[in-house]
ZAMARGU-4260 file (C-alpha; in steps of 0.2 Angstrom, whole numbers, plus 5000, padded with zeros to 4 digits):
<rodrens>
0) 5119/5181/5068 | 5135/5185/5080 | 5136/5198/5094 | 5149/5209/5093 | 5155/5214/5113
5) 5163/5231/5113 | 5176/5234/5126 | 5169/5250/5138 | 5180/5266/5135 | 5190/5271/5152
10) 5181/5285/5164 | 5189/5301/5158 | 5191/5302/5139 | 5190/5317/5130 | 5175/5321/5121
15) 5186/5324/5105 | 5194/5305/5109 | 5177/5300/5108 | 5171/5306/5091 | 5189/5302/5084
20) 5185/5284/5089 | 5166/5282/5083 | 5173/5290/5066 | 5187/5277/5065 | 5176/5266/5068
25) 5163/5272/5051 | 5178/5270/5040 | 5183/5255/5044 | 5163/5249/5040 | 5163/5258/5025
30) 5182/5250/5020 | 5174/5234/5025 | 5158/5236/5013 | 5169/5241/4998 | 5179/5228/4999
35) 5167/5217/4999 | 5158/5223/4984 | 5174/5224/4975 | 5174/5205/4977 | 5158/5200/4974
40) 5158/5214/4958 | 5174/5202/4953 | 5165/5185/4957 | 5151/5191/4946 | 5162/5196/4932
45) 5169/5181/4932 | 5156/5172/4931 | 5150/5179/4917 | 5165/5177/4907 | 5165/5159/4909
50) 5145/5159/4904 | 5149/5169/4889 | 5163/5156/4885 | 5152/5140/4887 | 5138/5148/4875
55) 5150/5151/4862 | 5158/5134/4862 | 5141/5126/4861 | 5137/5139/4849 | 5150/5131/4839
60) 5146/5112/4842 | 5128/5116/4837 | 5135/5123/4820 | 5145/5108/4818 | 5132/5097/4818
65) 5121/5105/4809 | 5131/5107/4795 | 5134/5087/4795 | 5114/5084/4798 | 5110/5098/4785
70) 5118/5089/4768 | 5107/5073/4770 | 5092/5073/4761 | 5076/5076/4774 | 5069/5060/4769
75) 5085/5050/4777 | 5087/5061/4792 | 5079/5050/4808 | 5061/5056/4812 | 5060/5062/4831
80) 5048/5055/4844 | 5032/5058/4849 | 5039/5067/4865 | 5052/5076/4853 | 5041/5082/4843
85) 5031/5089/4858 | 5046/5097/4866 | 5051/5107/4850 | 5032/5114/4848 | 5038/5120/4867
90) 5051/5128/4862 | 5045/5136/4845 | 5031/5145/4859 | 5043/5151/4872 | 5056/5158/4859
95) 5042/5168/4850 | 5046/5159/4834 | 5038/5159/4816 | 5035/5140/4807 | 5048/5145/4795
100) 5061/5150/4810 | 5056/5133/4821 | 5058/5122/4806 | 5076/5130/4802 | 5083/5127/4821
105) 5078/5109/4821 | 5083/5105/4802 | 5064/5101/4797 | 5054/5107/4781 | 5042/5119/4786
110) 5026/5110/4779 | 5033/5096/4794 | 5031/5109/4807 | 5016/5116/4800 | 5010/5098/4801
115) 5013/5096/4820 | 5004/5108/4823 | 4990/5105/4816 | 4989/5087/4825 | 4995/5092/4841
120) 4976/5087/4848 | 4978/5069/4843 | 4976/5058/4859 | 4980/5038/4861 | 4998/5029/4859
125) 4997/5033/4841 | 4998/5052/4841 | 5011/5061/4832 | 5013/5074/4847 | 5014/5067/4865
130) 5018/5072/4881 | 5032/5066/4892 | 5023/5051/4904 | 5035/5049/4920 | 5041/5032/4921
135) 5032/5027/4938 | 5014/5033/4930 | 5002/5019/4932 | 4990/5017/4918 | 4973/5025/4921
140) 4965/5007/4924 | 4975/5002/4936 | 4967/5017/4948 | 4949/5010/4942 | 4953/4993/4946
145) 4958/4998/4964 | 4941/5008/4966 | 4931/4995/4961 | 4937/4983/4974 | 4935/4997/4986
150) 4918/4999/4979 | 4914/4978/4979 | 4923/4979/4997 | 4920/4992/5007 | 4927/4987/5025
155) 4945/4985/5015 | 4958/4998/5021 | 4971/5004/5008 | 4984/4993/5016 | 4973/4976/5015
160) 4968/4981/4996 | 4987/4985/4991 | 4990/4965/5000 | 4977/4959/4990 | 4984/4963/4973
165) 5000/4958/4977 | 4994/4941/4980 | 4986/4943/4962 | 5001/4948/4955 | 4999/4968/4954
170) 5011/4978/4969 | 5005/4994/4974 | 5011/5004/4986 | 4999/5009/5001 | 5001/5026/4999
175) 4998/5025/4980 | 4984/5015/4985 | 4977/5030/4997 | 4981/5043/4983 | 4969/5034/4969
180) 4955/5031/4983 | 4956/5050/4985 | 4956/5053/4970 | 4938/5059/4961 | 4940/5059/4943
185) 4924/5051/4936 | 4928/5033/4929 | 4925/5035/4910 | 4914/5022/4902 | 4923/5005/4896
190) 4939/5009/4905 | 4941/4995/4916 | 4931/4978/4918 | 4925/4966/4932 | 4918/4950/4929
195) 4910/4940/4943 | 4912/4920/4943 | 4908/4908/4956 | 4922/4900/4962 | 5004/4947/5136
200) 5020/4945/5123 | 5018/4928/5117 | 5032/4921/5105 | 5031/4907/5094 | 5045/4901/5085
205) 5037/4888/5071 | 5017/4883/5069 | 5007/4873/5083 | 5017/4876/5094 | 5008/4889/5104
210) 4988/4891/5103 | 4975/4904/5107 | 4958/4896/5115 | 4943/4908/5117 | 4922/4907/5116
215) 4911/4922/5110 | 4892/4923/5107 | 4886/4926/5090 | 4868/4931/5090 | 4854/4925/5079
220) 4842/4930/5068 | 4831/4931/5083 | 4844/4941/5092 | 4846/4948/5112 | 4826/4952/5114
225) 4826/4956/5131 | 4844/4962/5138 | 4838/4968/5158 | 4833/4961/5171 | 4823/4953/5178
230) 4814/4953/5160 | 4831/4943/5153 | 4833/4930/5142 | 4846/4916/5145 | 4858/4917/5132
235) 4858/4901/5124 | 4846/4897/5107 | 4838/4901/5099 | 4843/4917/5103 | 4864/4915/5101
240) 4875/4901/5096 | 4890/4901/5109 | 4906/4899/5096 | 4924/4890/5101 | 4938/4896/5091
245) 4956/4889/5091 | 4970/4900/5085 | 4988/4895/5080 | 4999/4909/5086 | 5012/4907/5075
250) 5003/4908/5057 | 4985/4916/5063 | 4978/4900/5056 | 4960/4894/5061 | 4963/4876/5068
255) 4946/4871/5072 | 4931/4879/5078 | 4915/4873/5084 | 4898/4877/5091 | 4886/4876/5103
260) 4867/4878/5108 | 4871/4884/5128 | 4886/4891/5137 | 4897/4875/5138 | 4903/4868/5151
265) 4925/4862/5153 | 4922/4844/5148 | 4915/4851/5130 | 4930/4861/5129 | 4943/4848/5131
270) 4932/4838/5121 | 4931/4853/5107 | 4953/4853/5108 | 4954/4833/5110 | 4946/4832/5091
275) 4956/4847/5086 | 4972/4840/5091 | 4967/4823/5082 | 4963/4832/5068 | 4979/4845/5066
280) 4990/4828/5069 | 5000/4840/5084 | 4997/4845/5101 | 5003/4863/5106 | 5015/4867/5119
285) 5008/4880/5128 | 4987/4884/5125 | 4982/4902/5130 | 4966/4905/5137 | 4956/4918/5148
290) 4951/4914/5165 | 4933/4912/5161 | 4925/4896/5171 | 4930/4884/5159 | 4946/4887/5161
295) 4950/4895/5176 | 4945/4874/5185 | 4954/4860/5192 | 4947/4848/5175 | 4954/4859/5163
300) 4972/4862/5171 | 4972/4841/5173 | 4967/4840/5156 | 4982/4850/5150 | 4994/4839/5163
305) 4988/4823/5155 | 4992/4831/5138 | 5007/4839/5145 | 5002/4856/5138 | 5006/4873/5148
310) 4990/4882/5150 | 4994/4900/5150 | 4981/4911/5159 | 4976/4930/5153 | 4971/4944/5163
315) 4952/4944/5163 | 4949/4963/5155 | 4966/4968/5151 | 4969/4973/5134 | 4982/4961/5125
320) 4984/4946/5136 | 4973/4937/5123 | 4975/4949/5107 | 4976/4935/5094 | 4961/4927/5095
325) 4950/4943/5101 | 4956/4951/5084 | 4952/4936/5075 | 4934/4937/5084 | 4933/4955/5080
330) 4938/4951/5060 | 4925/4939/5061 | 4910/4948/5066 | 4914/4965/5055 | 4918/4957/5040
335) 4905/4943/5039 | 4895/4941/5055 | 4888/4959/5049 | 4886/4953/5033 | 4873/4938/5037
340) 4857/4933/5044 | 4864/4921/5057 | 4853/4906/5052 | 4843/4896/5066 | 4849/4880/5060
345) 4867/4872/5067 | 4872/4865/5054 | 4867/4880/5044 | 4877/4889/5057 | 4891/4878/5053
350) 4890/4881/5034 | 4892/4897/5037 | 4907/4898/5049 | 4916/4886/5039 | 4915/4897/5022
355) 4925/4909/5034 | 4936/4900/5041 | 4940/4893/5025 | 4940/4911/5016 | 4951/4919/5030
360) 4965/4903/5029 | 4966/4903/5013 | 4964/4918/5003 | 4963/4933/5018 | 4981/4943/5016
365) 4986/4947/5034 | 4997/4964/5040 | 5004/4954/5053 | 5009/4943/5043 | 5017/4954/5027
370) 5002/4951/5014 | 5003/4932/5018 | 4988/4921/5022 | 4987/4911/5038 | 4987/4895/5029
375) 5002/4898/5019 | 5012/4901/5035 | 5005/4887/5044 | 5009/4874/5030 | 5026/4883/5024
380) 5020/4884/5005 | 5028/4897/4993 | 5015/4914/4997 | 5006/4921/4981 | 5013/4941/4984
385) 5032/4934/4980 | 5028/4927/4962 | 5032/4934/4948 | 5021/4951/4945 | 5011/4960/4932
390) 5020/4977/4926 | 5006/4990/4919 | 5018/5005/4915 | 5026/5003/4896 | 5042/5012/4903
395) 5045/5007/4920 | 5063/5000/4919 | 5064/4980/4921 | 5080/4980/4935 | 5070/4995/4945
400) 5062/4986/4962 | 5043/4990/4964 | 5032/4991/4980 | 5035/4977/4991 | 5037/4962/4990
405) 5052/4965/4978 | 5046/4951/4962 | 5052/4950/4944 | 5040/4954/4929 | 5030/4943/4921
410) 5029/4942/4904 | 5031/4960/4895 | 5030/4976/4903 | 5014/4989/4899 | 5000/4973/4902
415) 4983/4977/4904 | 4974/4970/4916 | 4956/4964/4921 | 4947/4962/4941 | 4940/4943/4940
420) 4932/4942/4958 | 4925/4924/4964 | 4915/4920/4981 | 4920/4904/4991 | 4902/4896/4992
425) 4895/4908/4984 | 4895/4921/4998 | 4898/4938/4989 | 4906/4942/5006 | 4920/4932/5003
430) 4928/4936/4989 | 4942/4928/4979 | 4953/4941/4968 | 4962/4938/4953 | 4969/4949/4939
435) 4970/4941/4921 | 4977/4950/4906 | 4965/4961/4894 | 4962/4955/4878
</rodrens>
C-alpha cells in the first residue's frame, strides 16, 4: 500500500481557504471512484458479451453434431467408456435431470440410461460404470507388497526399501514409499502374495586404490559378564571375538575380514592385510587406519614402506576421520549382530560373518552408492536397478520417466507382481528379494 505525503498548507490561510481545499479535495475522490466504476461496470459488460457469444456458438456446434449423430441407428453409434459412462450419470445429477432428459442430451435410449444406473455398483475392470483412475495410481498390491517387506524387514527405512525394489525391477519413489507405509488401510485377504524360498575427506578415484582398516569386538553368547573393576573380565573369549574388517573406499566392498580369540597384536594385522592383498590380486595405495596400538608403531609403518603403501592415520575420537568402515561396523551389528546368538565356536563365528559379508556385497543396495551394491561397483558389472523395469499401472504412458533410476518397461504395462524373498544360507536375516509376475 502507497503513502500519500501531503504538502503542509502555509501559516496564515483563511479558514474558508481551508474548507474550500479539503471539499476539493472530496470531489476529486468521489470523480476518482466513479470513474473507476464506470470502467470496471464496462469491463464487466464486456465480458459478458463475449461469454454470451462463445455459448451460443457452442450451442450451435453442439446442434450440428447432434443432428449428424442422431440419424444413425443407436446400434451403430460408438458405445462410451467406462469412464464416459460415469461422467454422464455425473452430470444427469448436478443438472437435476430425469432418465428421459439425460438419455436425450447424450443421444442414448432411455432404457440404456436406466441400465447405468442400475449397475452403477459393479466393482472390478469389467464394470459398466468406472471411475476415472489418475495415471500415476499404483495398483493396490503394490502398496501390500511394500508393507510386507517392511513387515519381513523391520530395520529397512523407506529409502533402502524403495533401492531394493529397484534392484528387482519395481521403482518407487521414497516418498511414495513413506506414504504407503503410513498408510492404515487393512490388507484384504488374497490381495498380494509372498513365498519364501531358500536361496577426514577421503577421495577415491577407481576400486582398491584406497582402504579402510579397523578392529571391533563382537561379544558372545557368554557376553561382557563383569564390565568393572577390579571384578573385570579380560576381553578376549570366550567372552568376545575381536573382528578385522577391511573396506574399499571407493565401492564400500568388504575385502577380507578375519578373527581372533584375543586383542591382536601388529604382526597379526600385517599378516591379516598380507593375505588380503594376495587374495584381492591388488595392493591399495593409501590404507587408512586409527591410531590404535597396532597401528599407531614402528612395525606397522615399515610394513606399509616395504609395500610402499601410505598409511593415513585418523584422529582417535573424532567423528568422520574413519567414517567408512565405522558405518560398515555399525551396519553390521544392527542388522545382523542383533539378530544372532554369536556362537562360541570360530569357525562357527566365521560362518556367520561370511553369510554377511557375502549378503552385504552382493545383494545389500547402498545410499551412497545410488541403489547400487558394493560388489557391483568394485567389479564394474551392469547394477540390477538400471534394467529394464516392471510397470504396475495399466495407463501410465510408456515415454513418461518413472522414479529413479530412469529404465524402460518390460514387457507390457499393468503386470502384477509377486514378493519372492530367499535367505543366503538360510539366515532369515539376509534376505534376497525378487518380484516375479502373478499368474
Amino acid at each position: 500500500m502507497s503513502i500519500q505525503r501531503f504538502t503542509p498548507l502555509p501559516r496564515g490561510w483563511p479558514n474558508h481557504i481551508k474548507s474550500s481545499l479539503l471539499h476539493a479535495i472530496s470531489l476529486a475522490a468521489m470523480a476518482l471512484t466513479v470513474a473507476r466504476s464506470r470502467c470496471t461496470r464496462n469491463c464487466i459488460q464486456a465480458e459478458l458479451d463475449r461469454a454470451n457469444n462463445e455459448i451460443t456458438l457452442l450451442k450451435e456446434e453442439l446442434a450440428i453434431k447432434d443432428a449428424r449423430w442422431s440419424r444413425l441407428p443407436s446400434r451403430r453409434r460408438p458405445h462410451f467408456t467406462p469412464i464416459q459412462r460415469m461422467r454422464i450419470l455425473q452430470l444427469k445429477a448436478a443438472r437435476g435431470w430425469s432418465c428421459d432428459q439425460a438419455a436425450r442430451a447424450v443421444i442414448i435410449d432411455e432404457q440404456t440410461m436406466r441400465s447405468w444406473l442400475r449397475r452403477v455398483d459393479e466393482e472390478g475392470e469389467d464394470a459398466l460404470i468406472q471411475v476415472y483412475e489418475p495415471v500415476n495410481k499404483f495398483p493396490d498390491f503394490v502398496r501390500y507388497l511394500v508393507k510386507q517387506l517392511k513387515v519381513l524387514l523391520p530395520t529397512m527405512g523407506k529409502a533402502c526399501i524403495a533401492q531394493v525394489l529397484a534392484r528387482a525391477g519395481l521403482h518407487l519413489g521414497v516418498t511414495t514409499v513413506g506414504r504407503m507405509l503410513k498408510d492404515t488401510e487393512p490388507m484384504p485377504e488374497g490381495a498380494a502374495t509372498l513365498d519364501v524360498i531358500e536361496t577426514r575427506v577421503v577421495t577415491a578415484r577407481h576400486p582398491g586404490e584406497v582402504w579402510h582398516v579397523d578392529l571391533t569386538i563382537v561379544p558372545t553368547g557368554s557376553g561382557f559378564w563383569v564390565p568393572w573393576v577390579p571384578f573385570a573380565l579380560r576381553q578376549s573369549w570366550p567372552f568376545c571375538w575381536w573382528v578385522g574388517l577391511l573396506v574399499d573406499h571407493f565401492s564400500r566392498a568388504v575385502v577380507g575380514f578375519t578373527i581372533f580369540r584375543d586383542r591382536p597384536t601388529s604382526g597379526d594385522i600385517q599378516s591379516f592385510l598380507d593375505r588380503a592383498i594376495r587374495n584381492a590380486d591388488c595392493s591399495p595405495k593409501y590404507l587408512i587406519t586409527d591410531k590404535g596400538v597396532q597401528f599407531w608403531c614402528n612395525s606397522f609403518k615399515r610394513w606399509c614402506d616395504r609395500r610402499v603403501i601410505c598409511p593415513w592415520f585418523g584422529a582417535v575420537g573424532k567423528y568422520g576421520s574413519v567414517a567408512v568402515i565405522e558405518r560398515f561396523i555399525r551396519s553390521m551389528k544392527d542388522e545382523y549382530i542383533k539378530h544372532i546368538l554369536i556362537p562360541l565356536r570360530l569357525d562357527g563365528m566365521r560362518c556367520e560373518l561370511g553369510s554377511y559379508v557375502i549378503w552385504y556385497n552382493m545383494h545389500r543396495p547402498s545410499q551412497a552408492l545410488g541403489g547400487r551394491t558394493p560388489w557391483e561397483v568394485y567389479t564394474g558389472v551392469r547394477p540390477a536397478n538400471s534394467g529394464l523395469r516392471f510397470e504396475p499401472r495399466r495407463n501410465w504412458p510408456a515415454m513418461s520417466p518413472c522414479a529413479s533410476p530412469q529404465t524402460a518397461i518390460r514387457g507390457k504395462r499393468g503386470t502384477k507382481l509377486a514378493l519372492v524373498v530367499g535367505y543366503v544360507n538360510g539366515r532369515q536375516h539376509l534376505p534376497v528379494v525378487e518380484l516375479r509376475q502373478a499368474a
